[in-house]
C-alpha positions in Angstrom: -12.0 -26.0 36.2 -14.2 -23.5 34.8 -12.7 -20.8 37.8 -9.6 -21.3 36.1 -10.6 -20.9 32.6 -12.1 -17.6 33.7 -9.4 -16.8 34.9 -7.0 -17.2 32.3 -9.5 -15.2 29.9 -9.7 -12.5 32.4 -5.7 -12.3 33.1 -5.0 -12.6 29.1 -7.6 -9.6 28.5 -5.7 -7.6 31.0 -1.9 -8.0 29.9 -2.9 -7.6 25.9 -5.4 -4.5 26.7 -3.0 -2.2 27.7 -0.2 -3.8 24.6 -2.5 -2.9 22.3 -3.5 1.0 23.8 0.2 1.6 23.7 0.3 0.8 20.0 -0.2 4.1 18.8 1.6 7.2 19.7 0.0 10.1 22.2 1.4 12.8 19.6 -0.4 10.5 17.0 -3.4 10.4 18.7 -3.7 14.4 19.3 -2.9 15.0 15.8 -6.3 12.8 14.8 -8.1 14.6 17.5 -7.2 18.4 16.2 -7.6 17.4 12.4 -10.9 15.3 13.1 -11.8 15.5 9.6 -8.5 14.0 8.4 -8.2 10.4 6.7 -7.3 7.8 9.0 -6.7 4.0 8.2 -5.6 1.6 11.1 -3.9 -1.6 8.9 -3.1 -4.7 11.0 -0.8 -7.2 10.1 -4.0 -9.2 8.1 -5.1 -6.3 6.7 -1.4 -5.3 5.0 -1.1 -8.8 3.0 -4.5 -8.4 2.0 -3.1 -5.0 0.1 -0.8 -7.7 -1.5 -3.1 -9.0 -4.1 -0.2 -10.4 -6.6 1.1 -12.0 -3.6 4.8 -10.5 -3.7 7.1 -11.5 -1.5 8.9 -8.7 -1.5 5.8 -7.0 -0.5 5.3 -9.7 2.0 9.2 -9.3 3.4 8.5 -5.4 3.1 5.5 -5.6 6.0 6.7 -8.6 8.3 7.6 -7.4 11.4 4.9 -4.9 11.2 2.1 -5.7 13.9 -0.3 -2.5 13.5 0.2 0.8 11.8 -1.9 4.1 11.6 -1.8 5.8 8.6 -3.1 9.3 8.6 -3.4 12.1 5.8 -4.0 16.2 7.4 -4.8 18.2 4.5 -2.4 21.1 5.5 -4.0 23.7 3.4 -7.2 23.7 5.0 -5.8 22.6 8.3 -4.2 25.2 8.5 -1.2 23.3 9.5 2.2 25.7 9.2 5.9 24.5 9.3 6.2 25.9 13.4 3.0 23.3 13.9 5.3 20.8 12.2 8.2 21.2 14.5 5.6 21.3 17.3 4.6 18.0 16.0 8.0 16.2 15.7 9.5 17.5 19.4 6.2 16.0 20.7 7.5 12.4 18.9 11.0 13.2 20.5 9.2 13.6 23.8 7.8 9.8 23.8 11.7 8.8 22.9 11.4 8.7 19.2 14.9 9.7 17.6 15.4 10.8 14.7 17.0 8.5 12.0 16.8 9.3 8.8 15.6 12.2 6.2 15.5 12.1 2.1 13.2 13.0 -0.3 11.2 10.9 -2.9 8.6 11.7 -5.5 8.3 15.6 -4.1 8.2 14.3 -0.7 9.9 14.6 2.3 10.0 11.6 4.6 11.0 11.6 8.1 11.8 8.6 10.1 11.7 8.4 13.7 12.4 5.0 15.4 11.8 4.0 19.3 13.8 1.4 20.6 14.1 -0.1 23.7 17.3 -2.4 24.7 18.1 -2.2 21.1 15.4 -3.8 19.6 13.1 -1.4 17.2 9.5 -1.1 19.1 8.0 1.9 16.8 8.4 3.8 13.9 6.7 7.4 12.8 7.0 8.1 9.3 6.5 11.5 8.2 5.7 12.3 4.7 5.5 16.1 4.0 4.6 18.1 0.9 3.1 21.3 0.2 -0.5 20.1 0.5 -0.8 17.4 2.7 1.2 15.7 6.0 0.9 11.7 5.6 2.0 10.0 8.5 2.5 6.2 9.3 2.7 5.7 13.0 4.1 1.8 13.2 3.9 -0.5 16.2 7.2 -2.8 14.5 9.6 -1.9 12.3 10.2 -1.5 8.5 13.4 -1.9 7.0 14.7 1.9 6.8 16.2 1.4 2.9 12.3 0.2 2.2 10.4 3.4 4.0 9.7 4.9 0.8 8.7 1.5 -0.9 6.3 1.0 2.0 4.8 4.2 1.2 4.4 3.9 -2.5 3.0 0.2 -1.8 0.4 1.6 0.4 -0.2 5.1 -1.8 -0.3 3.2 -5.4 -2.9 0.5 -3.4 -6.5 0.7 -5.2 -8.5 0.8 -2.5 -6.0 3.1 -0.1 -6.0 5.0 -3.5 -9.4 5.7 -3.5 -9.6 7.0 -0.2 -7.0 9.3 -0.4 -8.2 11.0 -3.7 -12.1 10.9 -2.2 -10.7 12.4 0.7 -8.2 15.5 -1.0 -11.5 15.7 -3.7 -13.7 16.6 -1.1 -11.0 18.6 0.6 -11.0 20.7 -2.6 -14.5 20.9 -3.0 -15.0 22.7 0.3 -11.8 24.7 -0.4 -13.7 26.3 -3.8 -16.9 26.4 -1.9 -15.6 28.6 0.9 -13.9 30.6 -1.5 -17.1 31.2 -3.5 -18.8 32.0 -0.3 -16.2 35.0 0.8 -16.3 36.5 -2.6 
């Protein structure tokens, strides 16, 4: 009996390891690794209804076929991220079979959605979100409704906590911006 127990652990560990080492994008993964110093979140499906502290169901409708999402923020200024390393970038999401589905603005920002399906059902999404200063992108193992990207975003930007992060992260960005300055003059 216990053979068979071991078994079944050691057969379930194999089939979800490699599910869950597919749940983030190679492109996504390179990015991280060439902007090490760049903010990244991982948010599983627990961890985005705990951002819902008034417990909204819209909220709650927003994230439910999400399973796992990577949320990363490159400060493109000192990056030294450019609009060719941007196309770069988005052929490499074409080249795992991410098509491109929709692009709008909102706030300042331009989002970019890229879906990957696979016998019509969604499997991934890669949001981009692109301003001036910074690339945010959301690389989703599920879907999100596309008319609710930019709700999504705004849920997880507006969060307190994410919130934080983000402006600890771009203050600290700045900080070394001014102190490198200072330093050449």
């Amino acid at each position: 009996m216990m053979r068979y127990v071991v078994l079944f652990v050691v057969c379930f560990v194999m089939w979800t390891y490699p599910q869950q080492a597919k749940a983030q994008t190679e492109t996504t993964i390179a990015l991280n690794k060439r902007f090490e110093n760049a903010l990244s979140l991982y948010f599983y499906k627990n961890t985005l209804r705990m951002l819902n502290q008034s417990e909204n169901r819209e909220f709650d409708d927003l994230i439910k076929d999400i399973e796992k999402m990577k949320f990363l923020v490159v400060d493109k200024v000192s990056g030294n991220f450019g609009a060719s390393d941007y196309k770069k970038l988005v052929n490499d999401y074409k080249g795992e079979s991410y098509e491109e589905i929709m692009t709008s603005r909102f706030e300042g920002k331009n989002f970019d959605v890229y879906l990957k399906e696979k016998s019509g059902i969604t499997k991934g999404m890669i949001i981009l979100v692109n301003d001036s200063t910074d690339l945010y992108v959301l690389d989703i193992l599920g879907r999100v409704e596309l008319n609710k990207v930019s709700k999504l975003f705004k849920t997880i930007d507006n969060s307190a906590e994410i919130g934080k992060l983000i402006k600890t992260f771009s203050d600290d960005h700045e900080s070394r911006d001014r102190q490198r300055s200072i330093d050449k003059n």
